[in-house]
C-alpha positions in Angstrom: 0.0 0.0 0.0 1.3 3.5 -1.0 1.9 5.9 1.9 -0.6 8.2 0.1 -3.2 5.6 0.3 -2.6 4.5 3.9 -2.8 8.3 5.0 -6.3 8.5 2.5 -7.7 5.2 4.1 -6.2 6.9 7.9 -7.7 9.7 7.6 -11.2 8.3 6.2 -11.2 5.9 9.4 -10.4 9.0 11.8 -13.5 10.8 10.2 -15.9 8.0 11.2 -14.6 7.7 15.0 -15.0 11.4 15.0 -19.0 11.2 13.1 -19.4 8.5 15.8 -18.4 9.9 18.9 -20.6 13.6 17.8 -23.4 11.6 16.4 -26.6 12.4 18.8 -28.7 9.0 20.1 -32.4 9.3 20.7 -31.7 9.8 24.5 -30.0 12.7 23.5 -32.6 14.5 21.6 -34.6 13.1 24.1 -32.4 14.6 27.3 -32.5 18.2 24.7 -35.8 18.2 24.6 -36.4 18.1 28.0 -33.9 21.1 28.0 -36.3 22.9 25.2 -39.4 22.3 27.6 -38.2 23.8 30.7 -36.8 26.8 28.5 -40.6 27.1 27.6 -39.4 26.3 23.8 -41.7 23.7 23.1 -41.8 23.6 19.3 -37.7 23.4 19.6 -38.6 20.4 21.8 -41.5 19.0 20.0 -38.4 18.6 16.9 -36.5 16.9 19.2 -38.4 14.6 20.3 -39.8 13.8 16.8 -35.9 13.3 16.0 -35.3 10.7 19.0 -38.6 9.2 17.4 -37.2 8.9 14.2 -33.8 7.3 15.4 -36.1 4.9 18.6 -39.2 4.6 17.1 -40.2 2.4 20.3 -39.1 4.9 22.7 -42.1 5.5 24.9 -40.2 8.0 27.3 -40.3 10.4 24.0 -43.7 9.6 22.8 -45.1 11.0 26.2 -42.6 13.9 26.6 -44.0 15.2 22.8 -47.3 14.4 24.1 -46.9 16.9 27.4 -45.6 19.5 25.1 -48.6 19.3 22.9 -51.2 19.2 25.5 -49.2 22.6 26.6 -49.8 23.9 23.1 -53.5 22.7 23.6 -53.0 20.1 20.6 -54.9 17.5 22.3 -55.6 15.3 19.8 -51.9 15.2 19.0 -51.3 14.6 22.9 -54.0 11.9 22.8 -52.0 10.1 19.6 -48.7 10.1 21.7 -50.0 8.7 24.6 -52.0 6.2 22.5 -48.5 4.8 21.0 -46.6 5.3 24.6 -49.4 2.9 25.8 -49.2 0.6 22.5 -45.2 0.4 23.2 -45.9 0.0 27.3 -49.0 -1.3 28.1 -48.0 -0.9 31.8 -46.9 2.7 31.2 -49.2 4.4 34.2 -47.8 7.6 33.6 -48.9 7.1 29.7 -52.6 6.6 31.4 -52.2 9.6 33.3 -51.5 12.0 30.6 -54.0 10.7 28.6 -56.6 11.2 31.0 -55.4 14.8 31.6 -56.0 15.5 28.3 -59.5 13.8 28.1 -60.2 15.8 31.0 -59.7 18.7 29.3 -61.6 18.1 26.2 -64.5 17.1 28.5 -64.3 13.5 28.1 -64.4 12.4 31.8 -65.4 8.7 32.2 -62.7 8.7 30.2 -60.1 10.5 32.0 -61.3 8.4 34.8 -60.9 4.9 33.2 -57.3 6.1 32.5 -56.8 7.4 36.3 -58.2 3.8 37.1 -55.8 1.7 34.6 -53.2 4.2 35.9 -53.9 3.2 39.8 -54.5 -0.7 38.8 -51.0 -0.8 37.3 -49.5 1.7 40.1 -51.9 2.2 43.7 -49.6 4.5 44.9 -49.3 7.2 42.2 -50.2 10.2 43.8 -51.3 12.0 40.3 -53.7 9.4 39.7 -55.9 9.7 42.5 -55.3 14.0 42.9 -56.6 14.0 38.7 -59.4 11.0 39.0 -60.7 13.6 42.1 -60.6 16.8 39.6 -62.4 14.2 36.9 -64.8 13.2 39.8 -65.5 17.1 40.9 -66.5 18.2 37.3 -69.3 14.9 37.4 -70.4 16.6 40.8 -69.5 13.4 42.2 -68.2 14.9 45.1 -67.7 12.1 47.6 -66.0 10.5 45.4 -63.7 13.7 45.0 -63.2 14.3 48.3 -62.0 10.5 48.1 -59.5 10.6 45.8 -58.2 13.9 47.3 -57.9 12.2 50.8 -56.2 9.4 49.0 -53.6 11.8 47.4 -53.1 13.6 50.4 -52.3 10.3 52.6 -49.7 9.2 49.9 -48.5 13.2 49.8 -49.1 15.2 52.5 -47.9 18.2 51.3 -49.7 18.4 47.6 -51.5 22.0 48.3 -53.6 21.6 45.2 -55.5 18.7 46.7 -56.3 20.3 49.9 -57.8 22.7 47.9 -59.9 20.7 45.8 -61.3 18.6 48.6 -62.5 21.9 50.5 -63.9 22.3 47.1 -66.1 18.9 47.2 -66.7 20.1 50.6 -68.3 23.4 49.7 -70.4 21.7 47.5 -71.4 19.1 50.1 -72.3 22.3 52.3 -70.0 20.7 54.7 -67.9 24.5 55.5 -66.6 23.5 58.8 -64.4 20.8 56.7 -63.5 23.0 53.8 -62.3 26.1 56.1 -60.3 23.3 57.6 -58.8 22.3 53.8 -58.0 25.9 52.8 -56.5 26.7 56.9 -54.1 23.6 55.3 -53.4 24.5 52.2 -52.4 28.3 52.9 -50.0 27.0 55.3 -48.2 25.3 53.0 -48.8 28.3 50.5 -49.4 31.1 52.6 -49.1 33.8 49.5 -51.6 31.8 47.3 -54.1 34.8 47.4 -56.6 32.3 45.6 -56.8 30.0 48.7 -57.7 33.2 50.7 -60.5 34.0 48.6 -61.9 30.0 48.6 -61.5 30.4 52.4 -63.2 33.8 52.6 -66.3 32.1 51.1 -66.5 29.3 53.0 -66.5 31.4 56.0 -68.9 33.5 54.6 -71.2 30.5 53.5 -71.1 29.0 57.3 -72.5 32.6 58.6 -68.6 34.1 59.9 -68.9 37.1 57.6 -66.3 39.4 58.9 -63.6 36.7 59.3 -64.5 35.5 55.8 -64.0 39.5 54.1 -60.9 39.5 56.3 -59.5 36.9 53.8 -61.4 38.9 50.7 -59.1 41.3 51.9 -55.8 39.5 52.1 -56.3 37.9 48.5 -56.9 42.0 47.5 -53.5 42.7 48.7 -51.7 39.7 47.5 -52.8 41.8 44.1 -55.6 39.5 43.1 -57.9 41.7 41.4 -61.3 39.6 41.5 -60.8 39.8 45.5 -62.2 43.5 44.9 -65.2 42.1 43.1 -65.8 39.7 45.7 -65.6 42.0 48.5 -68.4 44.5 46.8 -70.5 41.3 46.3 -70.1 39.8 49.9 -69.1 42.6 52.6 -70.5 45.7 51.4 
């Protein structure tokens, strides 16, 4: 072999170690596009994931990852389709289940969501999201015991998930039961003491049970915390 040739046929082999060691796996795209998505540039990760797709096509983790990104850009049908073939490559996916029946619950669909929450907790019983979105699912079919269920569940497996306070003083509102959902909202503002929403939720409760002054004291905390439907409130309730 000429010296020319072996530095030709060197330098060729070089050029492929180098195109290996740069060339980007579906994990990476992947990994990027999680980058993308907390930088709030979801069609830049939407692309990547479509890329890690294109190089894995059984790669469920990126399936569901472009199907949170389109639910976020309120493409639910294209979320639906993701989760769909997340489940059809993992069948024991829960968090596939999960996702899915967010989005159902969103388009309205919710004996839907709730068989997904259900398939979710029969494949996982301690996934906390299952029983805290199967409550929400529950509240809009004003089946509130069985909200206030799931949102006792969710709070036994995380103590500390302030959302689910809040929506079982909800179920409780609704239930008239106003002793319990004062208690729900005294909870939740503990653990989120400048969430002027929870002030106004507890305001009415208070209100509701007959403790109006107490109840337009919180009107008037959520109005300082700069929540500007406190000052409607206040003109309907304490004026």
């Amino acid at each position: 072999m000429s010296l020319i040739k072996a530095t030709t046929t060197l330098i060729i082999f070089f050029l492929f170690i180098i195109t290996l060691a740069y060339a980007q796996t579906a994990e990476d795209y992947n990994n990027s596009g999680n980058a993308k998505y907390k930088l709030q540039d979801y069609r830049g990760a939407i692309q990547d994931y479509t890329k890690a797709i294109e190089l894995n096509p059984n790669y469920a983790d990126a399936y569901i990852n472009r199907g949170i990104v389109k639910n976020k850009l309120e493409d639910y049908l294209g979320a639906i389709k993701d989760y769909n073939k997340a489940i059809e490559i993992n069948p024991k996916y829960a968090g596939a289940y999960i996702g899915r029946g967010i989005v159902k619950n969103k388009l309205e669909d919710y004996k839907g969501a709730i068989e997904d929450y259900n398939k979710a907790i029969e494949i996982n019983p301690n996934y906390t999201e299952s029983y805290y979105n199967r409550g929400i699912s529950n509240d809009k079919l004003q089946d509130y015991r069985g909200a206030i269920q799931d949102f006792s569940k969710a709070i036994e497996l995380n103590p500390n998930l302030v959302y689910a306070y809040i929506g079982r003083g909800n179920a409780k509102v609704e239930l008239k039961d106003y002793k319990g959902a004062i208690q729900d909202f005294n909870k939740a503002i503990g653990l989120n003491p400048s969430d002027a929403k929870i002030y106004i939720l507890r305001g009415l409760a208070k209100i509701l049970s007959g403790h109006k002054d107490d109840g337009c004291l919180d009107l008037s905390k959520a109005g300082k915390l700069g929540l500007a439907e406190a000052h409607e409130a206040i003109k309907e309730n304490c004026n």
